[in-house]
C-alpha positions as a printed Julia matrix, in Angstrom:
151×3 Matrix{Float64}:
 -30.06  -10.28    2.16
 -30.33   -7.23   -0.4
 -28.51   -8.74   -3.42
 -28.68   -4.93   -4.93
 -26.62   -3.55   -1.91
 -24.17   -6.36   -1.61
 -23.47   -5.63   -5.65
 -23.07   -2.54   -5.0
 -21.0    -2.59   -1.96
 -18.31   -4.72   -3.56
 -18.66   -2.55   -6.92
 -17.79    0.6    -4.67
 -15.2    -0.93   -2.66
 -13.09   -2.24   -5.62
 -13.33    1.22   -7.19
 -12.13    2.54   -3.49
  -9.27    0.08   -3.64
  -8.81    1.06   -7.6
  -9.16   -2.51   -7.76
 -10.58   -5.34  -10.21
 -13.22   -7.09   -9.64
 -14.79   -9.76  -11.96
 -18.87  -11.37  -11.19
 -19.4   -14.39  -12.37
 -22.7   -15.81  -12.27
 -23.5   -19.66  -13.02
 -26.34  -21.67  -13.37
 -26.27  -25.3   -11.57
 -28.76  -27.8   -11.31
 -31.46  -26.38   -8.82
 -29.34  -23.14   -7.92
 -27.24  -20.55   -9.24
 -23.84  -19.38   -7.58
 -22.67  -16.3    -7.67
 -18.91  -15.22   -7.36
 -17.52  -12.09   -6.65
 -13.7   -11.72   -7.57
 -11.74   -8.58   -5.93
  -7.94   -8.41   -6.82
  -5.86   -5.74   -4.52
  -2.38   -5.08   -5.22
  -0.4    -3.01   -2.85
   3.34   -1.96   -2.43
   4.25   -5.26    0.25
   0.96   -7.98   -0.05
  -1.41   -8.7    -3.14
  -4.5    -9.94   -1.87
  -7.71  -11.83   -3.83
 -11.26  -11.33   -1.96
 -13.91  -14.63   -3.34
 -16.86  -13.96   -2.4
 -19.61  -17.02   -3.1
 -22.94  -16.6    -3.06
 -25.52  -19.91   -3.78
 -29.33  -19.27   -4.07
 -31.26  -22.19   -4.41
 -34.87  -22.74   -5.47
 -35.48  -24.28   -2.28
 -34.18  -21.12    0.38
 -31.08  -23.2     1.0
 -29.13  -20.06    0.3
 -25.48  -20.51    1.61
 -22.18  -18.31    1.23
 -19.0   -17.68    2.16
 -15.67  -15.33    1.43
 -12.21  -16.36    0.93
  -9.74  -14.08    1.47
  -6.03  -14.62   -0.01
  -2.84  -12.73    0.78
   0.6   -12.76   -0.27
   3.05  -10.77    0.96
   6.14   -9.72   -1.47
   9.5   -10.22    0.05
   8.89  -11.54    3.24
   9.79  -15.03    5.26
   7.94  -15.29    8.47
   9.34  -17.85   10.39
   5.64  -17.04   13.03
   2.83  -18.73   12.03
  -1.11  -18.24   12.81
  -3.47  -20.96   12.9
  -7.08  -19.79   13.97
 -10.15  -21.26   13.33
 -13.95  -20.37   14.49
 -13.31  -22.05   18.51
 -10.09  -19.5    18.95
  -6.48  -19.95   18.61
  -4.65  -22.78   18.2
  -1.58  -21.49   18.03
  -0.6   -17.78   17.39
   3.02  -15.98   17.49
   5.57  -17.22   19.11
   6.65  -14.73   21.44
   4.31  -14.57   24.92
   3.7   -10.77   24.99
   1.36  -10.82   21.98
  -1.54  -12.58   24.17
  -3.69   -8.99   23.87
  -3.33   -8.7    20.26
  -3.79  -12.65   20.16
  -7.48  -11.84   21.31
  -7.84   -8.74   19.27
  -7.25  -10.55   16.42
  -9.39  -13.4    17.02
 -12.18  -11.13   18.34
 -12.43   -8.95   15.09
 -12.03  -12.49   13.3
 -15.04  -13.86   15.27
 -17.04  -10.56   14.71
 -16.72  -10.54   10.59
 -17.93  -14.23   10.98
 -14.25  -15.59   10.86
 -14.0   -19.76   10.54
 -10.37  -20.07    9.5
  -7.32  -18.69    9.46
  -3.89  -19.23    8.85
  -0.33  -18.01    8.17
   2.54  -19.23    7.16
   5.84  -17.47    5.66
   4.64  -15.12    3.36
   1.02  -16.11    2.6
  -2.33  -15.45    4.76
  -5.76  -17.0     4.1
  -8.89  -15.78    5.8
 -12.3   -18.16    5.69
 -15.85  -16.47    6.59
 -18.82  -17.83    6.52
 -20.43  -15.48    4.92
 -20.15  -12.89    1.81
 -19.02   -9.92    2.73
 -21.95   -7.95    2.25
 -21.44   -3.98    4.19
 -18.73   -1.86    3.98
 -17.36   -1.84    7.21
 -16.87   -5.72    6.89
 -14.64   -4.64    4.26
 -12.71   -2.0     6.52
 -13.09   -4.55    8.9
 -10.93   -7.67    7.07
  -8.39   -4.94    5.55
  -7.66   -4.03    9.45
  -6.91   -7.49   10.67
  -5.11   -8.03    7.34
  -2.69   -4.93    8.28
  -2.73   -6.04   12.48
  -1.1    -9.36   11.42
   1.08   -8.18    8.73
   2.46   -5.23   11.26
   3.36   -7.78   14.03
   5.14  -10.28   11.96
   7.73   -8.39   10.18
């Protein structure tokens, strides 16, 4: 992984976004994490990208993003639960099965392990740091799918 390029990617992408984004870098042990803090706030959701990044003397290098959304002003009563095997449960009206596997295979191609919705907020679990832009373009669509089919 090019550390350069990921900073850079997230540096651009919160300046797309007109965003803030906060690095925090901490030393621990045998290793040193690095987090990557992206705040988004839009007209209906505000949403909170954590990116972690641990790089360990010994190549044990592991990462992950967090993504957080909450919507303003909305009550779902439909509710998403999703995790890296497919979906547990997803909508509840039948006609959605398409979009059901849309969602799940753009979740699956970003390197989706969780996901989940209920009334107004959304939380998306990668196992990895976003590291490209089109990851981000990526997460923002799947973001906008679900909140489009559950207003």
């Amino acid at each position: 992984m090019n550390y350069n390029k990921l900073d850079k990617n997230w540096k651009e992408f919160a300046k797309k976004e007109n965003a803030e984004l906060v690095y925090i870098e901490k030393e621990l042990f045998n290793a040193i994490r690095c987090e990557y803090i992206l705040t988004i706030t839009a007209e209906f959701y505000k949403t909170k990208i954590v990116g972690t990044l641990w790089k360990s003397q010994d190549g044990h290098n592991r990462n992950n993003t967090i993504i957080y959304i909450k919507y303003n002003n909305r009550d779902s009563s439909q509710a998403i639960d999703m995790n890296d095997r497919g979906i547990k449960s997803l909508f509840a009206k039948n006609e959605l099965k398409a979009l059901e596997n849309n969602i799940y295979q753009s979740f699956k191609k970003v390197g989706g392990k969780e996901l989940k919705l209920y009334e107004h907020l959304l939380r998306l679990e990668l196992n990895k740091i976003i590291s490209k832009h089109s990851e981000f373009e990526e997460i923002s669509e799947i973001i906008n799918v679900i909140k489009n089919c559950t207003q």
